[in-house]
Residue, then its C-alpha position, 0 to 999 in steps of 0.5 A: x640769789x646773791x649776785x656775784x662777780x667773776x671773782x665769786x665776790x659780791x658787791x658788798x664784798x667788793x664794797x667792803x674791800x674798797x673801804x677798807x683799804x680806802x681807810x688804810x690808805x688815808x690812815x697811813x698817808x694822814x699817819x704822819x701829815x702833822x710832821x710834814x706841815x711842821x717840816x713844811x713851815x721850816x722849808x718855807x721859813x727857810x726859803x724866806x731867808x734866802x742867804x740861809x737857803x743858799x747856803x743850806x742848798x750849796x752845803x746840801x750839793x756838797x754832801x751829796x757825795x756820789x751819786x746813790x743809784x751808782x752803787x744800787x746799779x752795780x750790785x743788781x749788776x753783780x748779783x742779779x743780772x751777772x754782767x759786768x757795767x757796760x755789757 
């Protein structure tokens, strides 16, 4: 007789389940591991130059503009909740 859990699953079942999403996981997270160290090495090279560091953060300050979760919280007050801010 197999054994199975609540679910109505085996182990192996489990097992197999786990593995696989275990090699999803990693396949998506190494998907793109190359581009982050090469990025990685400009950030380090760049933060060697700290003249060029300095100006790439106040320049970066700069451009940020408005605050993005300004926007994103009056909508969900619009079109979700249906309050006006400050309610």
């Amino acid at each position: 007789m197999k054994e199975t859990t609540r679910t109505g699953s085996s182990a192996d079942e489990i097992k197999q389940a786990f593995l696989d999403n275990l090699h999803y996981a990693l396949g998506r997270t190494l998907a793109d591991y190359q581009a982050y160290l090469e990025a990685q090495e400009k950030v380090s090279a760049l933060w060697r130059d700290q003249r060029a560091w300095t100006r790439a953060s106040i320049l970066n300050t700069a451009r940020m503009g408005k605050f993005s979760s300004d926007h994103s919280i009056r909508d969900y007050c619009d079109r979700v909740w249906k309050i006006k801010p400050g309610q």
